[in-house]
C-alpha positions as CSV (number, residue, x, y, z in Angstrom):
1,X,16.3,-11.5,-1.2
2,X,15.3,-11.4,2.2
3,X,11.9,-12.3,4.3
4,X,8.8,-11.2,3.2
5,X,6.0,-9.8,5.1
6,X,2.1,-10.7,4.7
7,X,-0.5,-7.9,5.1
8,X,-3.9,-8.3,4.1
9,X,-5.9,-6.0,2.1
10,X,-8.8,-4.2,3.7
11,X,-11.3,-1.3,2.2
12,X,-11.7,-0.6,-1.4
13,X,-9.2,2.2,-2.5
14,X,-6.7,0.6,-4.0
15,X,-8.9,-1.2,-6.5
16,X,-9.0,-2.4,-9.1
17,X,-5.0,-3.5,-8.9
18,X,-6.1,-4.3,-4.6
19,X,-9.3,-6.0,-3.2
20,X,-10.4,-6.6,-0.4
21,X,-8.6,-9.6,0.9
22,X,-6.2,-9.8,-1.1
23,X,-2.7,-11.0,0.6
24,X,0.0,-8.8,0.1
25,X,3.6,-9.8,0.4
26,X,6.3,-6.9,1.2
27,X,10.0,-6.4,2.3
28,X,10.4,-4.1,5.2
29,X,11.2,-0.7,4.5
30,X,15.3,0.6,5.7
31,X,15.2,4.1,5.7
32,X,18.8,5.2,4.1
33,X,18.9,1.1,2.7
34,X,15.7,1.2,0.3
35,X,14.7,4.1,-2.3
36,X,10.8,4.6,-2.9
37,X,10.1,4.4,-6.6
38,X,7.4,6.1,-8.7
39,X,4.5,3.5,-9.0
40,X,5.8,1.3,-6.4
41,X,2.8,0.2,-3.7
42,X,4.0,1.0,0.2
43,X,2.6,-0.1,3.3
44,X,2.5,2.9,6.1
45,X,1.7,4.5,9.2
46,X,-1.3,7.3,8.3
47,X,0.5,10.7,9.4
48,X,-2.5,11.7,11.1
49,X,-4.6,8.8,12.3
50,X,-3.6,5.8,14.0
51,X,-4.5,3.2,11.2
52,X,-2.0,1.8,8.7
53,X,-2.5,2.3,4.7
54,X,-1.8,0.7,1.6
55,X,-1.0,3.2,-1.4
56,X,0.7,3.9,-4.5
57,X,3.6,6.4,-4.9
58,X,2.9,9.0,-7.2
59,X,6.0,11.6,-6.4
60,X,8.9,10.9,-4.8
61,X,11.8,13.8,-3.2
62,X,14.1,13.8,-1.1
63,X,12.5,12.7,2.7
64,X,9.1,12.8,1.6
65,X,6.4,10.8,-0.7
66,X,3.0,11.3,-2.1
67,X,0.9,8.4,-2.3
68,X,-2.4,8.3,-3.9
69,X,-5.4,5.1,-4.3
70,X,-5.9,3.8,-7.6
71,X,-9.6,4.0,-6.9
72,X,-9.3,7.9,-6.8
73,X,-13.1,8.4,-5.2
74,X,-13.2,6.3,-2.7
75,X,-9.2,6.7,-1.3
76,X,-7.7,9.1,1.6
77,X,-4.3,9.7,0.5
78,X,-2.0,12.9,-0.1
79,X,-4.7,14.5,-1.6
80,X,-6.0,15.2,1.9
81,X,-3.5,14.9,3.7
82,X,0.0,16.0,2.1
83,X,3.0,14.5,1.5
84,X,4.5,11.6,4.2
85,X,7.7,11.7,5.2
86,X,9.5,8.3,4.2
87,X,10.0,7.5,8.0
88,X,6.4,6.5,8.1
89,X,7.1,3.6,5.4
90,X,6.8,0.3,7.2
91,X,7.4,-1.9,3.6
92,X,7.0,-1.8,-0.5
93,X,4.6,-4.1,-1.9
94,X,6.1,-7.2,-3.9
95,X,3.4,-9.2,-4.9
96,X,0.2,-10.1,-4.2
97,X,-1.8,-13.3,-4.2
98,X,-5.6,-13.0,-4.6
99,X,-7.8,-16.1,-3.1
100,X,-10.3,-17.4,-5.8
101,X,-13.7,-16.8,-4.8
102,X,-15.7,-20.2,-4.3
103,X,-18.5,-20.8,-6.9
104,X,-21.6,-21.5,-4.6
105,X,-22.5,-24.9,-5.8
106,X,-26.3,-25.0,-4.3
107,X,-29.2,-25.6,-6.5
């Protein structure tokens, strides 16, 4: 199976399947080694800005990928800025483990 990587979710466009904080776990990406799949959630490099994203695949060919945010308003993805090419994938998303809120027990 392999190691897993952690990332942590930050920002609200992948909601409601991400939030904010959520920890992600995710096996490294091998170009030539792994196939990106239709619906599958990849961690990259942004092809224009020096920030790393969290997206879903929505369209897969040959060397490139789009990606879009479930939460469609508030999400940069291919709709602004095309497709990425596949050399930009760092890892595809495996699971996810959400930390409970705590229930403020004041009164």
């Amino acid at each position: 199976m392999g190691l897993r990587k952690t990332a942590i979710v930050s920002g609200n466009s992948m909601m409601p399947s991400l939030k904010e904080g959520d920890i992600l776990f995710f096996k490294i990406y091998k170009e030539g080694k792994s196939k990106p799949k239709l619906g599958q959630i990849v961690i990259f490099n942004h092809p224009l800005k020096n920030i790393i994203c969290i997206k879903r695949i929505s369209a897969v060919n040959h060397n490139n990928i789009e990606v879009l945010g479930d939460n469609f308003e508030f999400s940069e993805d291919s709709n602004k800025f095309g497709l990425i090419k596949n050399k930009l994938i760092i890892g595809i998303v495996t699971s996810k483990f959400t930390i409970p809120k705590l229930i403020n027990s004041e009164k």
